[in-house]
Backbone bond lengths (Angstrom), bond angles and torsions (degrees), N, CA, C in turn:
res aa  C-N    CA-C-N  psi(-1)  N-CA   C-N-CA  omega(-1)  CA-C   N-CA-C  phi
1 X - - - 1.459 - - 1.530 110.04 -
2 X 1.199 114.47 133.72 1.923 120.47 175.50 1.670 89.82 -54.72
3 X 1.590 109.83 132.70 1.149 139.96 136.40 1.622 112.92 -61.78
4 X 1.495 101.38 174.60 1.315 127.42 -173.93 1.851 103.69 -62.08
5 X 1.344 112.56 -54.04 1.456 106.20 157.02 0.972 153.70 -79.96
6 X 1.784 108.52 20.75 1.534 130.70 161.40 1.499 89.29 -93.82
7 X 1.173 128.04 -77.84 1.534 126.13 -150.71 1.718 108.51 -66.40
8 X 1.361 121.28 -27.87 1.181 131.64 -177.08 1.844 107.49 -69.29
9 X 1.473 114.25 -25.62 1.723 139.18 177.11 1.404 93.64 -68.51
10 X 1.605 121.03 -63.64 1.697 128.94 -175.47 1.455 103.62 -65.19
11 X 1.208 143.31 -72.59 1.206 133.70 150.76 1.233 117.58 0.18
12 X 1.156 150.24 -81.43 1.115 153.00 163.52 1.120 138.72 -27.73
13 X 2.005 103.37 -56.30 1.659 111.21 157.78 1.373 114.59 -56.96
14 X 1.258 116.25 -26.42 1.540 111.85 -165.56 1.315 130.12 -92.74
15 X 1.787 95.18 -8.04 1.833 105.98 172.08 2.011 95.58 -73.34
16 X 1.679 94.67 -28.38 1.725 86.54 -161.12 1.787 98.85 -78.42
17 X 1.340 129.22 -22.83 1.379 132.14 175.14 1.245 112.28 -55.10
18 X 1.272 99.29 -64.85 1.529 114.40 -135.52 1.239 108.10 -115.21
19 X 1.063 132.27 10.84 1.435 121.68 -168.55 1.530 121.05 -96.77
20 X 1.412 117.32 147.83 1.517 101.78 -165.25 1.882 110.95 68.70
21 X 0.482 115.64 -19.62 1.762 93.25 176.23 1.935 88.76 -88.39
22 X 1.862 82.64 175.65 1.575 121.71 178.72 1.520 120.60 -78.05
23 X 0.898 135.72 94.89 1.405 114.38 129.85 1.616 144.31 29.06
24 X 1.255 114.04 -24.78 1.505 137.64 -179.69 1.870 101.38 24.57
25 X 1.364 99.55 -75.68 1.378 137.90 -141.88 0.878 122.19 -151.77
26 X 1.772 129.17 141.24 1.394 132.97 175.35 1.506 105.57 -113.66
27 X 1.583 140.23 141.43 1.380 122.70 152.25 1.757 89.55 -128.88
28 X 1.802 90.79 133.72 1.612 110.84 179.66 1.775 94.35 -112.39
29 X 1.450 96.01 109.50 1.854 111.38 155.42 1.608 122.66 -64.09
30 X 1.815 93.62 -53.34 1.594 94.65 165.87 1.300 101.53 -153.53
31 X 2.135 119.42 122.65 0.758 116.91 -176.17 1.394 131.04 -93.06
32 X 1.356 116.42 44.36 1.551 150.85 173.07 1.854 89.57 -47.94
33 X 1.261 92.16 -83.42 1.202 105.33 -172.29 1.584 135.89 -47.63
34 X 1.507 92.61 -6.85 1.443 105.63 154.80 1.476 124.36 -83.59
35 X 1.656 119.47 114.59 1.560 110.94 -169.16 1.661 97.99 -88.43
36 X 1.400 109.79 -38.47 1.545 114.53 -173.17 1.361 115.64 -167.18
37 X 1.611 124.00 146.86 1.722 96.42 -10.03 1.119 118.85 -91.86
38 X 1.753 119.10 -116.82 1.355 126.32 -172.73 1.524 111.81 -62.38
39 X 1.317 126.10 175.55 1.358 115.50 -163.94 1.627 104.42 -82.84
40 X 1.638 96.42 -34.19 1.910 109.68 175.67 1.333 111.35 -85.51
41 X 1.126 126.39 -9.71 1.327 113.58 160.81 1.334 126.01 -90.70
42 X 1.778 114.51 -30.27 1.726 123.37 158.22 1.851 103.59 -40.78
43 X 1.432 108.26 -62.77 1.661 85.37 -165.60 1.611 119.92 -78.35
44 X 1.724 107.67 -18.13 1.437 108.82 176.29 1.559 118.60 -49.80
45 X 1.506 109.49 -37.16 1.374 132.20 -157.38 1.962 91.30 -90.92
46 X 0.910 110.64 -44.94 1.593 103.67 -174.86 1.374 134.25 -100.75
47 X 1.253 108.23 6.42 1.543 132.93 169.64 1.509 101.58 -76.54
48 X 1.696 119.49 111.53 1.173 119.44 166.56 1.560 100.57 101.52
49 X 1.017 98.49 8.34 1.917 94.38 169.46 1.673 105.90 -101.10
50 X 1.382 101.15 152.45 1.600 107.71 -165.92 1.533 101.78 -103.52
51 X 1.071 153.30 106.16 1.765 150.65 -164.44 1.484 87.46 -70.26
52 X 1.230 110.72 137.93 1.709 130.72 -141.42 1.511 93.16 -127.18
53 X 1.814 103.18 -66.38 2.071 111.71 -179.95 1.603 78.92 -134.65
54 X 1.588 87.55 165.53 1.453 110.55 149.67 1.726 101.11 -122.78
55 X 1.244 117.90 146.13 1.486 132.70 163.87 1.396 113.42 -103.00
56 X 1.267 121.43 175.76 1.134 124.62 159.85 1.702 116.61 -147.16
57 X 1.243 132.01 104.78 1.556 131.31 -153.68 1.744 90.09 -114.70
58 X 1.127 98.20 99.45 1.984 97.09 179.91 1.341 102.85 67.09
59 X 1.236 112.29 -131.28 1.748 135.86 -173.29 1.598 115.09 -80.55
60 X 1.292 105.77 -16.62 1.395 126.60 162.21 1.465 140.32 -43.46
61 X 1.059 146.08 97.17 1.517 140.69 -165.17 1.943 91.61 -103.89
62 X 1.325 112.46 141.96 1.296 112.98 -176.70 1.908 98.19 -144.64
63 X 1.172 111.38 109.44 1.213 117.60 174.86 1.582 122.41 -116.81
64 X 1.748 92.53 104.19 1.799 102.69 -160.74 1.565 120.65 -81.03
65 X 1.404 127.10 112.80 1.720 120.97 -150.39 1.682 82.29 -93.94
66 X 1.200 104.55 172.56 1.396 137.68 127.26 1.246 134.60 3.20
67 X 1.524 97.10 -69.58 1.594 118.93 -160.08 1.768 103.05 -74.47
68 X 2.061 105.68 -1.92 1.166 90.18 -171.63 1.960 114.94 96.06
69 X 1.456 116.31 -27.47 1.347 117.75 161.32 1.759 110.31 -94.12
70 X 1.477 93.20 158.14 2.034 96.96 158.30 1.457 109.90 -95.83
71 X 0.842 103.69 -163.30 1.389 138.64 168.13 1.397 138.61 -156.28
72 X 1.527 98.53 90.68 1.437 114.31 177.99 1.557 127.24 -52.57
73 X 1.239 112.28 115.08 1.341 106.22 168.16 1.687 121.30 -110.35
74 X 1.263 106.53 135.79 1.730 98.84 175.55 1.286 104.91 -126.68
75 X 1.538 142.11 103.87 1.230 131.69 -163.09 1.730 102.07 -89.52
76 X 1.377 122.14 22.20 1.595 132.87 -178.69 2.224 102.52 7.53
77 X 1.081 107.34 -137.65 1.449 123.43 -175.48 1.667 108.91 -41.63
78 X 1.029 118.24 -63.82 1.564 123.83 -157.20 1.450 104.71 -140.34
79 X 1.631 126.34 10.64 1.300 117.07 166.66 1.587 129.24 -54.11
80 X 1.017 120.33 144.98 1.729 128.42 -170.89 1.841 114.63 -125.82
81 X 1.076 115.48 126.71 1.568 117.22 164.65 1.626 106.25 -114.26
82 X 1.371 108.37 125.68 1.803 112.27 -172.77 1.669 105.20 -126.14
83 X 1.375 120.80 111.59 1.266 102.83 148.50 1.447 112.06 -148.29
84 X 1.233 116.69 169.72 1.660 118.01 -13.09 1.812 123.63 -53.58
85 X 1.228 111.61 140.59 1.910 108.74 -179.84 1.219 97.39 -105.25
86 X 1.159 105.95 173.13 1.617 127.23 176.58 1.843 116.58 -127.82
87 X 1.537 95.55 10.95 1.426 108.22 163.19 2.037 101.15 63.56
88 X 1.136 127.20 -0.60 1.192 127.13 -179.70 1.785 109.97 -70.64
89 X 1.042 117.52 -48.29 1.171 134.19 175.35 1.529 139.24 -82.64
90 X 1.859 93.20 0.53 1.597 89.07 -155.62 1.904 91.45 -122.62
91 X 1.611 106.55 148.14 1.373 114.97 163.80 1.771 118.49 -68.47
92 X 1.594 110.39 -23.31 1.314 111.00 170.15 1.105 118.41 -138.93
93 X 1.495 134.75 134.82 1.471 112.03 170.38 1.483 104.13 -146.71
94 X 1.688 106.55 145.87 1.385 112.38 -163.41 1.601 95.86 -109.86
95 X 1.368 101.12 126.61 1.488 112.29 -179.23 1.321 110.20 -88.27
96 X 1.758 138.04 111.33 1.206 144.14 -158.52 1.768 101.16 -86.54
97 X 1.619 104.28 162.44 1.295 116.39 169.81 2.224 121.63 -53.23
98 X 1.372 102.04 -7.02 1.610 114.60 -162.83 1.665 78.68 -117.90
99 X 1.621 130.56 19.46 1.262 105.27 171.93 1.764 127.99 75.34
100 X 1.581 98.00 -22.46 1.686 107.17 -179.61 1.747 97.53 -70.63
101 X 1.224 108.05 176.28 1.255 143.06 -174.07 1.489 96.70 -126.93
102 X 1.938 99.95 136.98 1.593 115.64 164.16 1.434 79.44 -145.08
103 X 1.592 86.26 112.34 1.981 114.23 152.70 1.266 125.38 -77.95
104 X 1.482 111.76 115.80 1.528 101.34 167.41 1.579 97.36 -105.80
105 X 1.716 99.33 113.05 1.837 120.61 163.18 1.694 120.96 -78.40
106 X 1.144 115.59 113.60 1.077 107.22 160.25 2.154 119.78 -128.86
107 X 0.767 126.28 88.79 1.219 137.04 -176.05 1.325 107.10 -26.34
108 X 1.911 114.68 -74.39 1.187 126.56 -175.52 1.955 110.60 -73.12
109 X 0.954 105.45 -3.25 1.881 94.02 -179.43 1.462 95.00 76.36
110 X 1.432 160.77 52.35 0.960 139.92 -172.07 1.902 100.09 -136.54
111 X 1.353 116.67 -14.35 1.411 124.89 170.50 1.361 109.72 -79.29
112 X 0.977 119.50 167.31 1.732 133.10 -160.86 1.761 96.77 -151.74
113 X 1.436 115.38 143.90 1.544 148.18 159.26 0.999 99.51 -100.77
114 X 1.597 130.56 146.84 1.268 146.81 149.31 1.225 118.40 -119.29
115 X 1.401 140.08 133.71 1.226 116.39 -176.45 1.943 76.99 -125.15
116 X 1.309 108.62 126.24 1.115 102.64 178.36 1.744 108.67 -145.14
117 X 1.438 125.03 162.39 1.800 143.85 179.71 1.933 97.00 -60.32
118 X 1.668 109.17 -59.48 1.652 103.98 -170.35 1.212 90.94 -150.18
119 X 1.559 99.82 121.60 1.392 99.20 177.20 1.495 118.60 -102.46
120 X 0.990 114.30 21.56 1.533 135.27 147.59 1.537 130.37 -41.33
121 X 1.559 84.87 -42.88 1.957 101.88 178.86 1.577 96.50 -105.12
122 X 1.301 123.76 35.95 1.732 114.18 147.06 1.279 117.27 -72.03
123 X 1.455 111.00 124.73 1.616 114.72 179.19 1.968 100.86 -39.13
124 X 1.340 116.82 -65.18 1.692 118.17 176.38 1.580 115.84 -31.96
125 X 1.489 116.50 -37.70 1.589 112.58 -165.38 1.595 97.86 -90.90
126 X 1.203 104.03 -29.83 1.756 102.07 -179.48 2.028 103.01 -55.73
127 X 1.034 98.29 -51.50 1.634 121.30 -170.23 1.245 102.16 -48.36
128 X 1.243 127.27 -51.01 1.568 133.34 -162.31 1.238 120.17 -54.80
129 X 1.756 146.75 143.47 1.066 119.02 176.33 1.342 95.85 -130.50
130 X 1.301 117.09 170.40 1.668 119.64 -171.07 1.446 128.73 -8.25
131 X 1.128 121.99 127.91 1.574 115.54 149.86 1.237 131.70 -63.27
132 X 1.373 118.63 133.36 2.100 103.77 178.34 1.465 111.16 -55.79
133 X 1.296 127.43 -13.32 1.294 112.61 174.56 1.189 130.14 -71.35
134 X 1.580 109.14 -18.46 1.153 118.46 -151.62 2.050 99.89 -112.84
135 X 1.523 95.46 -4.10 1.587 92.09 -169.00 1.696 80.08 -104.35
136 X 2.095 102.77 -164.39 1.638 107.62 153.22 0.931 106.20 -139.01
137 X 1.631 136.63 -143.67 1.155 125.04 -150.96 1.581 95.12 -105.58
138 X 1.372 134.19 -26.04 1.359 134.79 178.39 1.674 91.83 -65.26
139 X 1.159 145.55 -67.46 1.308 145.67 -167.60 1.546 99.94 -45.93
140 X 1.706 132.22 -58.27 0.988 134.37 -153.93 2.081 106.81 -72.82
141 X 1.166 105.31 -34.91 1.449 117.00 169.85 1.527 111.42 -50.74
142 X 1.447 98.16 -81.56 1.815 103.04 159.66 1.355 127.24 -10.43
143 X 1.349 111.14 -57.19 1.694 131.58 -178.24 1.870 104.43 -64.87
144 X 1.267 94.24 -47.86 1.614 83.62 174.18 1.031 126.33 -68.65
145 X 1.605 112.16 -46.05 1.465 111.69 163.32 1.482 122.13 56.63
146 X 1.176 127.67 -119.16 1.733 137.93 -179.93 1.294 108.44 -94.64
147 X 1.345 128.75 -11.28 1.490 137.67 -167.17 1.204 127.02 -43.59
148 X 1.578 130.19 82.20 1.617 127.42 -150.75 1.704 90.60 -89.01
149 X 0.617 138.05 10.31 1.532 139.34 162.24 1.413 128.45 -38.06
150 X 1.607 172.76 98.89 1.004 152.88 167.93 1.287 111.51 -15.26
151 X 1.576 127.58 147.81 1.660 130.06 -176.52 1.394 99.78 -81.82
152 X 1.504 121.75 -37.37 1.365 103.54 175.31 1.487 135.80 -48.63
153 X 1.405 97.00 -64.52 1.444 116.80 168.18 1.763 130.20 -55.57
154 X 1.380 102.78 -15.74 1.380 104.76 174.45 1.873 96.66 -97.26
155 X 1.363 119.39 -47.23 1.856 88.45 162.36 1.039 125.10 -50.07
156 X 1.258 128.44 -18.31 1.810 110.95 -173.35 1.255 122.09 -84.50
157 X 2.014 98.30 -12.31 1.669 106.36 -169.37 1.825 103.70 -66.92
158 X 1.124 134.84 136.28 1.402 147.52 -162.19 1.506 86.78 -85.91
159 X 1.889 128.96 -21.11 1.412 110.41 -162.28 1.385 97.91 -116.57
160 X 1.786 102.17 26.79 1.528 87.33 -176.85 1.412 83.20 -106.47
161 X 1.679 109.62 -59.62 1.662 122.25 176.63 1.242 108.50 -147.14
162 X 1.088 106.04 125.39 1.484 142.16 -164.15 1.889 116.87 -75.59
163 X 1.606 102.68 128.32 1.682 88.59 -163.83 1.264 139.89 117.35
164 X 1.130 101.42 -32.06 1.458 126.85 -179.22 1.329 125.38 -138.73
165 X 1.696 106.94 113.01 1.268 152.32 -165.94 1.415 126.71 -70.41
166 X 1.226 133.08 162.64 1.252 128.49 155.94 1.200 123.46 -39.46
167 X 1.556 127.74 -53.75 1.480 132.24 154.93 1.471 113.92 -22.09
168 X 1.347 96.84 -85.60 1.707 106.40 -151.18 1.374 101.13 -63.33
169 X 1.606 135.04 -25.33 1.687 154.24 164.55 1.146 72.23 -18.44
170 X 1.598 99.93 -93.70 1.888 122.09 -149.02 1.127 108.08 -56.54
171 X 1.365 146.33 -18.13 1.628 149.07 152.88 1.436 117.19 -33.49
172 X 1.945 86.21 -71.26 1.087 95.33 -170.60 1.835 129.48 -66.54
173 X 1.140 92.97 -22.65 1.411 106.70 -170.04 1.779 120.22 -89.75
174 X 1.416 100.66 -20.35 1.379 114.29 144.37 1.527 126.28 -67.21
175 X 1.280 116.39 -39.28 1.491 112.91 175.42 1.553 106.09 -62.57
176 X 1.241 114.28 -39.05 1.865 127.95 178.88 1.163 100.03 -60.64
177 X 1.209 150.32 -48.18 1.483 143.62 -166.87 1.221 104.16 93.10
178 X 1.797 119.06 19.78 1.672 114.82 -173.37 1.495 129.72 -103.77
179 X 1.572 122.93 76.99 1.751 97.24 -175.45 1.360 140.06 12.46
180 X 0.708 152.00 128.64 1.974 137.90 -170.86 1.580 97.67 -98.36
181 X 1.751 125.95 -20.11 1.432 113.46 155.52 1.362 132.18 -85.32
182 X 1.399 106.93 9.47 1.580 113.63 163.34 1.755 123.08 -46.87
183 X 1.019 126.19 104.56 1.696 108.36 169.03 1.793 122.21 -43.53
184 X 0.945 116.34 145.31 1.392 118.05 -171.92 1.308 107.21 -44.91
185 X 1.479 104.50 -57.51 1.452 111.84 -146.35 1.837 92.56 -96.80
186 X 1.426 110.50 66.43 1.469 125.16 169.10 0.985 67.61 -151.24
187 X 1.332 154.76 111.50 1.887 140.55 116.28 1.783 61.69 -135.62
188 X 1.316 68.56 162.68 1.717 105.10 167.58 1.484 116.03 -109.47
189 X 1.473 122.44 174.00 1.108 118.08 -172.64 1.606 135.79 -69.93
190 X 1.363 91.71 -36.82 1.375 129.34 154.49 1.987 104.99 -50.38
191 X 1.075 118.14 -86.48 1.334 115.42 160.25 1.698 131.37 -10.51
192 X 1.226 89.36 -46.00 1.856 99.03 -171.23 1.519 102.10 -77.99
193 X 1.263 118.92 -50.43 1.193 122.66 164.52 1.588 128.76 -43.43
194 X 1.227 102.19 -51.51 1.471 101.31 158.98 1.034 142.17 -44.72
195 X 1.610 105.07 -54.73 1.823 136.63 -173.04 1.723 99.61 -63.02
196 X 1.711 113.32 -29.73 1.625 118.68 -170.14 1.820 94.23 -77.68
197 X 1.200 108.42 -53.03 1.634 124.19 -159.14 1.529 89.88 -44.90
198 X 1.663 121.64 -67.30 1.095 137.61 -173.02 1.518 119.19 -51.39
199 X 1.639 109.72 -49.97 1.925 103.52 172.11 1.750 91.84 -74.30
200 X 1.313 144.80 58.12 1.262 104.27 159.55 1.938 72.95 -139.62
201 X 1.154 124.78 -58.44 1.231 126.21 170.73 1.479 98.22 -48.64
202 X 1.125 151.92 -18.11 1.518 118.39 170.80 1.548 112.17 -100.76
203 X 0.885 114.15 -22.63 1.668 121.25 170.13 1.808 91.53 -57.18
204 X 1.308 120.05 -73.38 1.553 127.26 -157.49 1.291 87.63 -37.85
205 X 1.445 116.14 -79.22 1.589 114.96 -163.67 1.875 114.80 -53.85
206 X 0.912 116.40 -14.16 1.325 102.84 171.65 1.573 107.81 -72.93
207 X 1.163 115.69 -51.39 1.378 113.22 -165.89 1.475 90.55 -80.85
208 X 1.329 140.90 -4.31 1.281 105.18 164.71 1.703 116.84 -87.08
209 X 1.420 108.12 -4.21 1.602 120.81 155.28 1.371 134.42 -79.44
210 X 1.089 104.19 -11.61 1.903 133.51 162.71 1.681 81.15 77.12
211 X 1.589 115.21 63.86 1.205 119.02 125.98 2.033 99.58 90.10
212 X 1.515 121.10 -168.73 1.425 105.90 167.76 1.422 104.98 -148.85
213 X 1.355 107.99 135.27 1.234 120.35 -160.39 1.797 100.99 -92.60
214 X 1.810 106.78 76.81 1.338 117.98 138.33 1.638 126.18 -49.19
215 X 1.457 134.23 134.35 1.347 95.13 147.52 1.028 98.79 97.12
216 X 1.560 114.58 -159.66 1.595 123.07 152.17 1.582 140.68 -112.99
217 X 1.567 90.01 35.44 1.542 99.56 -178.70 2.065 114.67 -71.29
218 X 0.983 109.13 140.61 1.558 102.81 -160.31 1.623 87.58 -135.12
219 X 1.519 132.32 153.54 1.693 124.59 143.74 1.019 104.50 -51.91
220 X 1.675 104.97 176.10 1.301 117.53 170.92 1.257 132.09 -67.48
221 X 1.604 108.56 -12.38 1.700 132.32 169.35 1.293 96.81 -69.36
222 X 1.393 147.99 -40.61 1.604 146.60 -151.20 1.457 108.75 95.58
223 X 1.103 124.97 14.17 1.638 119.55 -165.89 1.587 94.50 -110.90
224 X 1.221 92.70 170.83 2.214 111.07 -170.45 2.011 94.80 -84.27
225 X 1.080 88.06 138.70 1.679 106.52 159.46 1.396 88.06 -75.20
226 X 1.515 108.45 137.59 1.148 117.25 167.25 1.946 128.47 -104.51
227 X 1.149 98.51 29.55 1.393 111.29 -168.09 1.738 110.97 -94.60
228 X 1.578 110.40 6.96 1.532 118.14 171.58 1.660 104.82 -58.48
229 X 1.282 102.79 -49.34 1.763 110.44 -172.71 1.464 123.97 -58.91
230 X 1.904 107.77 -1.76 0.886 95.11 -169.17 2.034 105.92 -125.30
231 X 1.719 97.79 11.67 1.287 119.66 -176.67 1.634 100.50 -56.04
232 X 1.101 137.04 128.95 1.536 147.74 171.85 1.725 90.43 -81.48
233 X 1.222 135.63 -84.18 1.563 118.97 -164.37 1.865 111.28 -106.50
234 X 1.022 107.01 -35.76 1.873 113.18 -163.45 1.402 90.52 -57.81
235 X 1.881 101.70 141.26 1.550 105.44 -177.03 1.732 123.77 75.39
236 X 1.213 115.26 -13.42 1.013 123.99 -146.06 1.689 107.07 -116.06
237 X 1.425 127.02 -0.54 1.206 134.34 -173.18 1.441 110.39 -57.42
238 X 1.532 95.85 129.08 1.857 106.25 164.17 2.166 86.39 98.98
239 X 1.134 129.73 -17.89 1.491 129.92 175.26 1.565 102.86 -78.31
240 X 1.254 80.44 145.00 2.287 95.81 173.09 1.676 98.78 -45.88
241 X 1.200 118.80 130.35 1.620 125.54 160.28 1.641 95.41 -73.14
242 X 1.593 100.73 130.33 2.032 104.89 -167.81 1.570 94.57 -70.89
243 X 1.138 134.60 13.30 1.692 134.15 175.50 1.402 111.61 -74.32
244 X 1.704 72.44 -91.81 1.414 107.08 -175.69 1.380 128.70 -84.54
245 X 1.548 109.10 -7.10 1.521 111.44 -173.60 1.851 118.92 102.51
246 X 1.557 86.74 -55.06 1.811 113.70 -164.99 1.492 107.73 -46.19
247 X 1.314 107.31 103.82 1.732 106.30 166.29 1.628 120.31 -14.91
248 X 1.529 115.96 106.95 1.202 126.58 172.34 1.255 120.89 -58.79
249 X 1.732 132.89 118.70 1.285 134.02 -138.60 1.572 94.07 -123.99
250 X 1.376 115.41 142.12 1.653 138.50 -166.80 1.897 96.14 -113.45
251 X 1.549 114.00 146.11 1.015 104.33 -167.02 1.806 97.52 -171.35
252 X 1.156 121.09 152.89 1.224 127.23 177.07 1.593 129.21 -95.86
253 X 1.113 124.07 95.18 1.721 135.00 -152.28 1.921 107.28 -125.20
254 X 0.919 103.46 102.39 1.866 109.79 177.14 1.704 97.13 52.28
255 X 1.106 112.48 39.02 1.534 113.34 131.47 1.951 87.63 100.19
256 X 1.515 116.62 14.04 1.571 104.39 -175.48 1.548 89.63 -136.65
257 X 1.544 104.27 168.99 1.295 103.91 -174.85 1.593 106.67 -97.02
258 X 1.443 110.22 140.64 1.645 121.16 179.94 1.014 116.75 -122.41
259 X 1.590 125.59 137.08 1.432 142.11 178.77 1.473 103.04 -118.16
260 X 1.684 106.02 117.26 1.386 127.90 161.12 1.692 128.88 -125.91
261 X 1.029 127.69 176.36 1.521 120.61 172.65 1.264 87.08 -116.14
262 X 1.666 112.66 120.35 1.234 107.95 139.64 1.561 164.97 -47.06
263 X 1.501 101.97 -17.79 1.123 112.02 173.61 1.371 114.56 -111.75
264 X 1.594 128.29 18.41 1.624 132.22 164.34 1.465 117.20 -134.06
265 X 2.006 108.16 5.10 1.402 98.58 140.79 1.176 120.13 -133.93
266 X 1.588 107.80 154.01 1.584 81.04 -159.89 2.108 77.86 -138.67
């Protein structure tokens, strides 16, 4: 699934695309991917709206029209935003006032549209809890607090901190020197500080690589984030750890698969 520095990459291209134009037109291939509302009332309601902001709240794409509604995007597993599209590939695509095409691809059906009044009151945005950008490292300590949880699995929770994935977890927590089955509340103080320094410096540099094209995450051009080449363990099991050498080890942790070096976290 796109992390905070996949969708935060689209976000970005898409204030410089898309912003200020119309709405034109909707064509729905399959309106699966519409969660709400009806499929004739999604395009009645959004035909002729001008995209005003785009946000981005976690994994969230939020594109605020005109008409007074957003438009939720969740590109979940294999969701895609393309422009310009050519509508060949896509379950939705919104035909702009300049005539271009923006495809939303989703292969597996597993992304969702919202066309919604405030998307503030989405059960998902209520859920979310801070971004690391938005906290620091005294806030992030705090948060761990008593937390007997594994460190892996409590970054991935969206309601602990929001954004950050299985990916960037195992990034980050390799750059820390920290097991990812450690319980939280065994880091030390020293530790926490670290583990923050590291998810905020590895998020930055991804998105300054426009993110890594696991999967089927693509820019908004269709092209690969090129920030795979620069993954230290994720993906990478049974390869030299760039440290220590020591075969990078794959492993099963709160139900996802994790890549660590054993012998540089401990």
């Amino acid at each position: 699934m796109p992390e905070l520095p996949e969708v935060e990459t689209i976000k970005r291209e898409l204030e410089k695309a898309v912003l200020g134009k119309k709405i034109a037109d909707v064509i729905i291939n399959n309106p699966r991917v519409i969660r709400e509302p009806s499929r004739d009332v999604f395009v009645k309601e959004i035909k002729n709206c001008v995209i005003k902001n785009i946000l981005r709240k976690g994994k969230l794409l939020i594109l605020e029209l005109s008409c007074g509604k957003s438009l939720a995007v969740h590109l979940k597993m294999t969701g895609q935003l393309v422009y310009p599209g050519d509508a060949a590939q896509s379950r939705v695509s919104f035909k702009l006032s300049n005539g271009k095409l923006l495809d939303f691809n989703d292969r597996r059906l597993f992304g969702e549209l919202r066309l919604i009044d405030d998307w503030k009151s989405l059960k998902f945005i209520q859920g979310l809890g801070p971004e690391p950008f938005d906290i620091d490292s005294d806030r992030f300590k705090v948060m761990l607090g008593g937390k007997k949880t594994r460190i892996k699995p409590l970054l991935m929770d969206q309601g602990f901190l929001s954004g950050v994935g299985n990916l960037y977890a195992a990034e980050a927590l390799f750059r820390a020197g920290i097991n990812p089955a450690r319980p939280a509340n065994s880091l030390t103080g020293k530790e926490k500080e670290l583990l923050f320094k590291e998810i905020i410096d590895t998020l930055k540099e991804a998105i300054q690589h426009k993110g890594s094209s696991i999967d089927q995450y693509v820019q908004l051009s269709g092209e690969a984030g090129d920030y795979v080449q620069y993954h230290k363990v994720y993906g990478r099991e049974g390869k030299p750890c760039p440290v220590c050498k020591t075969a990078v080890k794959r492993t099963a942790l709160g139900g996802r698969g994790t890549y660590f070096c054993p012998q540089c976290q401990k």
